[in-house]
SEPA-851907 format. One record per residue (C-alpha): residue number from 1; x, y, z. Coordinates in nm, 3 decimals. Layout:
- i	u	v	w
- NUM	X	Y	Z $
...
END
This chain:
- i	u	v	w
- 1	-2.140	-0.027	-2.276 $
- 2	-2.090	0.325	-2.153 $
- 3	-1.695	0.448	-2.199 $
- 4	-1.541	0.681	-1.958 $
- 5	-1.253	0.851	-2.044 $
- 6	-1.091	0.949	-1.668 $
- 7	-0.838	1.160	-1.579 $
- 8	-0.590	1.161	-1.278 $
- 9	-0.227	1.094	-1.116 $
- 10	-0.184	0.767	-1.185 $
- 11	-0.286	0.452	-1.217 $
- 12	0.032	0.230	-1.209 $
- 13	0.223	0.402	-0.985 $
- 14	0.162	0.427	-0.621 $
- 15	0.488	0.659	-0.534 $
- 16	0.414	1.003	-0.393 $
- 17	0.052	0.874	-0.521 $
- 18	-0.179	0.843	-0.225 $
- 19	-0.439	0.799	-0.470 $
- 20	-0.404	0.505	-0.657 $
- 21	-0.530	0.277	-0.451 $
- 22	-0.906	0.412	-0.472 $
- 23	-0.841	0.516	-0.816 $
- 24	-0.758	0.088	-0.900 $
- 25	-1.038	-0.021	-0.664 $
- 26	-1.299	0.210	-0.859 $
- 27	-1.179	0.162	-1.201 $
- 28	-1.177	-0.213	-1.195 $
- 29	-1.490	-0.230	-0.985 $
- 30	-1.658	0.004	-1.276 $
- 31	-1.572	-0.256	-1.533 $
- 32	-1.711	-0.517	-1.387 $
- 33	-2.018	-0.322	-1.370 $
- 34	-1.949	-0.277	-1.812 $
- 35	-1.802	0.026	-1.818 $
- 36	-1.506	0.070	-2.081 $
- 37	-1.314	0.298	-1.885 $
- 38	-0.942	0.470	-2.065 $
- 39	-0.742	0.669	-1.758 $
- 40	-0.482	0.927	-1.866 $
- 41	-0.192	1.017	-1.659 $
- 42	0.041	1.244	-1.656 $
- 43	0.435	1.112	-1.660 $
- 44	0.570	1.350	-1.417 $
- 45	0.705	1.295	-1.071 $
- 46	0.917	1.007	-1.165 $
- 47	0.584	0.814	-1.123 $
- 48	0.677	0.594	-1.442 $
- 49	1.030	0.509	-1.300 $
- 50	0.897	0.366	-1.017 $
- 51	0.510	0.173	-1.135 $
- 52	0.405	-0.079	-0.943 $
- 53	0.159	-0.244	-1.150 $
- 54	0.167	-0.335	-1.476 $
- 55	-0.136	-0.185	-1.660 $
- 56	-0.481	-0.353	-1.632 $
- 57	-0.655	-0.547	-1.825 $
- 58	-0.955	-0.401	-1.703 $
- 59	-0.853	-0.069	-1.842 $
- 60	-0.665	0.121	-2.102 $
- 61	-0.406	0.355	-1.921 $
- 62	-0.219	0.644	-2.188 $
- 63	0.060	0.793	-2.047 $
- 64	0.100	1.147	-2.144 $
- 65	0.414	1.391	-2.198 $
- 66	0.470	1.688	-1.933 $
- 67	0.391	1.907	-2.211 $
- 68	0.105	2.088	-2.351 $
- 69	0.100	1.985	-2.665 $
- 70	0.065	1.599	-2.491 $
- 71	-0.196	1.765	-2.220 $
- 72	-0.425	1.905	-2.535 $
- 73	-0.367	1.571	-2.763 $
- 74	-0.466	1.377	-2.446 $
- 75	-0.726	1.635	-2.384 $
- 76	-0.866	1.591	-2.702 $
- 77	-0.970	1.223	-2.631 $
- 78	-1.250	1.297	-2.413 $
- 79	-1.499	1.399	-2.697 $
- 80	-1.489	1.033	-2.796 $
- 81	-1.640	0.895	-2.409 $
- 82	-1.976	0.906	-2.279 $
- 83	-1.862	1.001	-1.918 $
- 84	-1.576	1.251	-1.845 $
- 85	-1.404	1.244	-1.551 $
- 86	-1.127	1.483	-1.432 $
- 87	-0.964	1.467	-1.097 $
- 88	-0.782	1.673	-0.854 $
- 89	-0.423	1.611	-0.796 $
- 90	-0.318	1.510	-1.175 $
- 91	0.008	1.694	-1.115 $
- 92	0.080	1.871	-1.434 $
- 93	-0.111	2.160	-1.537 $
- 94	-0.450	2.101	-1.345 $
- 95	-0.625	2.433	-1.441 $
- 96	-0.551	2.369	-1.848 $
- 97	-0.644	1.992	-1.819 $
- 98	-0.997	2.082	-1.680 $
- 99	-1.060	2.352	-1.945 $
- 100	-0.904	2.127	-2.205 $
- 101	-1.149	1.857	-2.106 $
- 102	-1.483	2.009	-2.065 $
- 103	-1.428	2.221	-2.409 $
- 104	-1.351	1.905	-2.554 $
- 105	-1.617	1.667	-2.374 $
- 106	-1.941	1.617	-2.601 $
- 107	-2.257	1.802	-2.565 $
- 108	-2.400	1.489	-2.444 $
- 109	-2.168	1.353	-2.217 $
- 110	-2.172	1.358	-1.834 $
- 111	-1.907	1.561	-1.704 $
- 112	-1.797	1.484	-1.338 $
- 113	-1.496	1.619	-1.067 $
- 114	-1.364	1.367	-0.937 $
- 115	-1.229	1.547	-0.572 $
- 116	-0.943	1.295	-0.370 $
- 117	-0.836	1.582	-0.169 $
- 118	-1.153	1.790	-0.096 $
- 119	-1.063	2.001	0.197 $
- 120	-0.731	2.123	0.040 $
- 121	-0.950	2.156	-0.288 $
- 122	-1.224	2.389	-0.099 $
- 123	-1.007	2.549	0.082 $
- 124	-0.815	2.705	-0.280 $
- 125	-1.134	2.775	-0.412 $
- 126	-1.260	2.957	-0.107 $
- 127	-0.946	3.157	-0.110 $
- 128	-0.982	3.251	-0.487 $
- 129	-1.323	3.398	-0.617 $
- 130	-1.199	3.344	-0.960 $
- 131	-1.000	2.988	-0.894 $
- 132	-1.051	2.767	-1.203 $
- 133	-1.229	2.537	-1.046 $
- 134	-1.532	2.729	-0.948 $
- 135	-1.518	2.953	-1.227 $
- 136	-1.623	2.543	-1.389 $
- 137	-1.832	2.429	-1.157 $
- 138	-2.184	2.535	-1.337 $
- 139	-1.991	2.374	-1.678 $
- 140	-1.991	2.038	-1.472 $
- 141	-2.288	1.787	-1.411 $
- 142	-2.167	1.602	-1.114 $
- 143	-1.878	1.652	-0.847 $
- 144	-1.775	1.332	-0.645 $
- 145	-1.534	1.324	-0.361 $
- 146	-1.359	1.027	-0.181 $
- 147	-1.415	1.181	0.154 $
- 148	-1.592	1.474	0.335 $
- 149	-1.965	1.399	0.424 $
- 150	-2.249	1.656	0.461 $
- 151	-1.962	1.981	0.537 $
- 152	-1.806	1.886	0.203 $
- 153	-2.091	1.853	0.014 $
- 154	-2.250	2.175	0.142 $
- 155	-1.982	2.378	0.078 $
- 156	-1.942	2.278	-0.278 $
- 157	-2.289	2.316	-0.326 $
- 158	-2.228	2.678	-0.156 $
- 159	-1.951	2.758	-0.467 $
- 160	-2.198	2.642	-0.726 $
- 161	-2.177	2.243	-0.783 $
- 162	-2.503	2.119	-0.915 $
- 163	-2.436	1.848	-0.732 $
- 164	-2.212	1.669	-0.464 $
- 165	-2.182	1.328	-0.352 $
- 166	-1.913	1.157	-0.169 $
- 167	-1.828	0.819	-0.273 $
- 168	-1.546	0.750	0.034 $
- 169	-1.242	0.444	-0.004 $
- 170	-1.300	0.130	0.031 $
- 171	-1.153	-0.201	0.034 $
- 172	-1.031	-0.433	-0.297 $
- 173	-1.060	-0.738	-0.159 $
- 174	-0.855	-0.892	-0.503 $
- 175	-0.524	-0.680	-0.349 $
- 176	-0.563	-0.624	0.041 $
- 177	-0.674	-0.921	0.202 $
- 178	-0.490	-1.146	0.476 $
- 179	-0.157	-1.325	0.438 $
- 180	0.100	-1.487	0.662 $
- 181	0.285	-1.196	0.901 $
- 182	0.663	-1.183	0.815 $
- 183	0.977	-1.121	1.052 $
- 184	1.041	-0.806	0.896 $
- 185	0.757	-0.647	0.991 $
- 186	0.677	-0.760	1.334 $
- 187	0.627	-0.523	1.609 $
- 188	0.405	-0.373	1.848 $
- 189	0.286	-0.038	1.610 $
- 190	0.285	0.053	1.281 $
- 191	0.279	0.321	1.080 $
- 192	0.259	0.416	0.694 $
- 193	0.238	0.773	0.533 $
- 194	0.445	0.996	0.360 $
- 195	0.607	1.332	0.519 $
- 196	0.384	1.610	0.513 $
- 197	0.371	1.896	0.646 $
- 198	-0.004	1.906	0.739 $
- 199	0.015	1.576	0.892 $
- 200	0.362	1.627	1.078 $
- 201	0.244	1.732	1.412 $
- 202	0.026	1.472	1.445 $
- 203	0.234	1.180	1.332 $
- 204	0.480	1.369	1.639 $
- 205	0.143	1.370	1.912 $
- 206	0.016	1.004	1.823 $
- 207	0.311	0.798	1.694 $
- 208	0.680	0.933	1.799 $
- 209	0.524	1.031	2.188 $
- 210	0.401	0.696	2.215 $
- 211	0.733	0.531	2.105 $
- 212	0.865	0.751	2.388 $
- 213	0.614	0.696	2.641 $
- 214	0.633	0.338	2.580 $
- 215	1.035	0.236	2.512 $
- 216	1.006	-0.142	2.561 $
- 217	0.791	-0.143	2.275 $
- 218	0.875	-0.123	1.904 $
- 219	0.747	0.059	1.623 $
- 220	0.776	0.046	1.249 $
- 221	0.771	0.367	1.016 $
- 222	0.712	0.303	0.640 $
- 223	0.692	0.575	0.410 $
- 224	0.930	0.854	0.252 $
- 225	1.062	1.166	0.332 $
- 226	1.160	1.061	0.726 $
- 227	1.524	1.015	0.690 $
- 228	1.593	1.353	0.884 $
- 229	1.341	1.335	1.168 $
- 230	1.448	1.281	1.536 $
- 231	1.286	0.971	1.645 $
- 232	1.370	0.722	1.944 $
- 233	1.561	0.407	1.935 $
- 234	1.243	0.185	1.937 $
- 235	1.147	0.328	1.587 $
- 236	1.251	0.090	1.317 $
- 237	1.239	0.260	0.980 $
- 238	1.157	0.080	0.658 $
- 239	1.161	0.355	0.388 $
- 240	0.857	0.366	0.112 $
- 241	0.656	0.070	0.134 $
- 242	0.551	-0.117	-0.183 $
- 243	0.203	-0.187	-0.277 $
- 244	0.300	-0.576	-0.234 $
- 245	0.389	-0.541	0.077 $
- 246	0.138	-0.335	0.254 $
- 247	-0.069	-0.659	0.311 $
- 248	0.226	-0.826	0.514 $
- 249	0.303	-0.496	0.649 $
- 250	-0.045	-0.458	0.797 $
- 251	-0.094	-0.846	0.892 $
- 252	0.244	-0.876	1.080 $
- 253	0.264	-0.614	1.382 $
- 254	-0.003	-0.662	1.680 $
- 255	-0.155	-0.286	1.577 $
- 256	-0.152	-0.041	1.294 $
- 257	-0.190	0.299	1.310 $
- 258	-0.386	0.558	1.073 $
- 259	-0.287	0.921	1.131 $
- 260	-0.496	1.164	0.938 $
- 261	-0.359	1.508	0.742 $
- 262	-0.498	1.825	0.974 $
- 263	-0.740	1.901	0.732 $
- 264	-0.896	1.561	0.696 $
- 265	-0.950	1.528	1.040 $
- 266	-1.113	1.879	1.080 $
- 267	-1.360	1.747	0.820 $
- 268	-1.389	1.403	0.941 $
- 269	-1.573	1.161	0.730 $
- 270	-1.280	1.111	0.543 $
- 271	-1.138	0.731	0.546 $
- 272	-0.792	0.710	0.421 $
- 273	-0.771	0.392	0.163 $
- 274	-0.503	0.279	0.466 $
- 275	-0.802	0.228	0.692 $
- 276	-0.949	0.010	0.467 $
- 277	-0.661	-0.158	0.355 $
- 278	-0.555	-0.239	0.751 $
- 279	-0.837	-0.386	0.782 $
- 280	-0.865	-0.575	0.516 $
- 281	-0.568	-0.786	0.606 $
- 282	-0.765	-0.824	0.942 $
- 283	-0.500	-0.587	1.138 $
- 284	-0.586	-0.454	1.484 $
- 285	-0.658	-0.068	1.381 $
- 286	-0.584	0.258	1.548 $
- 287	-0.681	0.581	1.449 $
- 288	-0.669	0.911	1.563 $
- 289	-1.025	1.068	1.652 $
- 290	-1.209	1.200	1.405 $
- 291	-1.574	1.255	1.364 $
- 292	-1.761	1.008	1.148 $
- 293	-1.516	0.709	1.234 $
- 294	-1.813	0.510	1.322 $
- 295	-2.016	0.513	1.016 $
- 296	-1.752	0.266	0.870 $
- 297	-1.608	0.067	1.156 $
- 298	-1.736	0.073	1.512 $
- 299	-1.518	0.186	1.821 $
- 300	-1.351	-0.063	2.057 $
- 301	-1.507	-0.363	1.855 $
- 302	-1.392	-0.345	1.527 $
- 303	-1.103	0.004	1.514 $
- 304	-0.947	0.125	1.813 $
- 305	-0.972	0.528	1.866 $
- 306	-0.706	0.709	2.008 $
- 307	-0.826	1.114	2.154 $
- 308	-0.409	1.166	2.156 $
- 309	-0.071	1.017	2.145 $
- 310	-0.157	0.884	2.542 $
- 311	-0.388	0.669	2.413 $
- 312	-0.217	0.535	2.187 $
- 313	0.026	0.431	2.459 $
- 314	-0.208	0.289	2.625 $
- 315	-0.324	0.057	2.394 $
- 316	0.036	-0.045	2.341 $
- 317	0.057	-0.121	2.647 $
- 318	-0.288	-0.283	2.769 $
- 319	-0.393	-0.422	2.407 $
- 320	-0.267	-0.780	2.409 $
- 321	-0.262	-1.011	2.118 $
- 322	-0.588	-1.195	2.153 $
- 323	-0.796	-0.872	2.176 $
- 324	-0.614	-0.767	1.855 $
- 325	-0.658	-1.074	1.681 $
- 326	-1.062	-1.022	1.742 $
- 327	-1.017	-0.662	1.685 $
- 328	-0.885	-0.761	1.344 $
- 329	-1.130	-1.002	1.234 $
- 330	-1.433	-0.779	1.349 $
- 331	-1.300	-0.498	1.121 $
- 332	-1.234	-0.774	0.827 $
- 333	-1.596	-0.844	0.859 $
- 334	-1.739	-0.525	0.844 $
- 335	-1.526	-0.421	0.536 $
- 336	-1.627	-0.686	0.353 $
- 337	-2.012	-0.686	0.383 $
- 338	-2.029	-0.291	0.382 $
- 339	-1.730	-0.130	0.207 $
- 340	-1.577	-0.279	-0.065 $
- 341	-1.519	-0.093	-0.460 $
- 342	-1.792	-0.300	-0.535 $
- 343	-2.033	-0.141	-0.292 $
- 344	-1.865	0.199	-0.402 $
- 345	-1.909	0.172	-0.820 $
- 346	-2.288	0.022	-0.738 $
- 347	-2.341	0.380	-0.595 $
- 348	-2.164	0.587	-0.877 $
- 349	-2.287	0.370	-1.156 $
- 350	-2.660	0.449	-1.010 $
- 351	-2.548	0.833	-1.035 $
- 352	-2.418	0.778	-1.367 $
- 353	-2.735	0.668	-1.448 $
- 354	-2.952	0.916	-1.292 $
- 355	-2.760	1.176	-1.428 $
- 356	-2.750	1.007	-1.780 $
- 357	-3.095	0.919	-1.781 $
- 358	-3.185	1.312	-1.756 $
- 359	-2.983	1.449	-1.978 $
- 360	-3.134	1.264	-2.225 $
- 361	-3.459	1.278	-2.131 $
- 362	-3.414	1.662	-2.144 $
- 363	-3.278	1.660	-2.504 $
END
């Protein structure tokens, strides 16, 4: 059984955590392929306040001090794993966690980062000839990312990476899957995301001008940090959004929207885990345009694709409930023959292996 001793946000906590879905659906996907996998997190951010899952089972989750001393201790526990995994994003000291890691990491062991935010991660190291990051990148053996496609992969290869591979979200079918809707959450549109500001003007183009353009209809905003925006009548707000709920949430209005950050959408091929999830519960999908879309679900049959906030108004208005019923249960389909964790750890655990397999056979 090979251990794997992974580094990143969080695990429990989904708040002001975009990335625990993917990082629950891998890890528990991984152990059901054998790995023994430990995942250190930082507690910082208020993350531990506010978990929303108790730890796993499937995995061994250490909670860490916002302190050096903690970072190195924690650190220190990667020379006992056969895998090493560091993310982006931990929150606390990224720079020293990655040297602390990879000096600590056995000769022997395959050391991998794990990108959930490529384009913002690129763009840094692009900015920076001596960054951190790509000062490491000849010290590391494998660099995956949950998004990107061939313009990520290139231009990590073009900083140095041995070697790039995305492995994108997907869908865990054991915690986003159908349920009965619920009278909170009915509506014509919704939409779930966090305030940021390189995702602001496009939440204003392709949700708020369609709640405009389209006042008869209503529209549900989950997520934090919108308690000071201007937005019409029509606009119920519902505040963060649980983990729990995001299944009812997605299964209850006729359509849900996906809105992608700026720089995921000028990279395209980058899923958010919300597409997945939508879908999963069999909801009527629409996303904003971005290129690669149909490599996971297929336009007008199975995701709906809006060019700006006018087609998004459109759909509202010309999208009735049958069509997004079928809609729906199209995109349900697909997800689960195509893109579940499942699918996603058979393709790292065959990199894993490939990697593993010549490192030895090199000693």
């Amino acid at each position: 059984m090979r251990s794997i001793a992974f580094y990143g946000s969080s695990l429990v906590s989904a708040y002001w955590n975009g990335a625990a879905t993917y990082y629950r659906g891998m890890i528990r996907a991984l152990a059901e392929r054998g790995y023994r996998v430990t995942f250190y997190e930082p507690d910082v951010y208020d993350r531990q306040k506010n978990r929303d899952i108790d730890p796993p089972d499937w995995c061994r989750v250490v909670v860490y001090d916002g302190t050096p001393e903690a970072l190195k201790r924690a650190a220190a526990e990667a020379g006992q794993a056969d895998i090493v995994v560091k993310c982006s994003g931990v929150g606390y000291e990224d720079d020293r966690l990655l040297s602390e890691v990879l000096r600590a990491a056995r000769p022997d062991a395959l050391r991998v980062f794990w990108d959930v935010d490529a384009p913002a991660t690129l763009a840094e190291m692009q900015a920076t000839s001596d960054h951190p990051l790509r000062r490491a990148l000849d010290s590391l053996d494998l660099v995956l990312t949950y998004g990107g496609g061939e313009p990520v992969v290139a231009a990590y290869r073009a900083l140095g990476a041995r070697d790039c591979v995305p492995i994108y979200n997907a869908l865990d079918s054991e915690t986003h899957h159908p349920v009965a809707p619920q009278d909170r959450f009915t509506g014509d549109l919704a939409f779930v995301g966090n305030r940021l500001p390189d995702r602001d003007a496009r939440v204003a183009e392709f949700f708020t001008r369609p709640a405009r353009e389209v006042p008869g209809a209503s529209f549900l905003l989950g997520g934090s940090g919108w308690h000071d925006e201007d937005f019409p009548p029509n606009v119920h707000r519902l505040g963060h959004v649980g983990t729990a709920d995001h299944n009812a949430l997605n299964g209850s209005p006729r359509m849900v929207l996906n809105v992608a950050r700026d720089s995921m959408a000028a990279n395209g091929f980058s899923p958010a885990t919300r597409v997945f999830e939508a879908a999963g519960a069999g909801a009527c999908l629409v996303t904003d345009d971005w290129e690669g879309i149909e490599l996971f679900l297929t336009p007008d049959r199975e995701v709906l694709v809006a060019r700006d906030g006018q087609d998004v108004a459109e759909y509202v208005r010309t999208v009735g409930n049958e069509r997004a019923r079928l809609i729906g249960e199209a995109a349900l389909r697909r997800v689960l023959s195509e893109h579940t964790y499942a699918h996603r750890a058979t393709q790292a655990d065959a990199l894993f292996q490939r990697h593993l397999g010549r490192m030895e056979a090199a000693e």
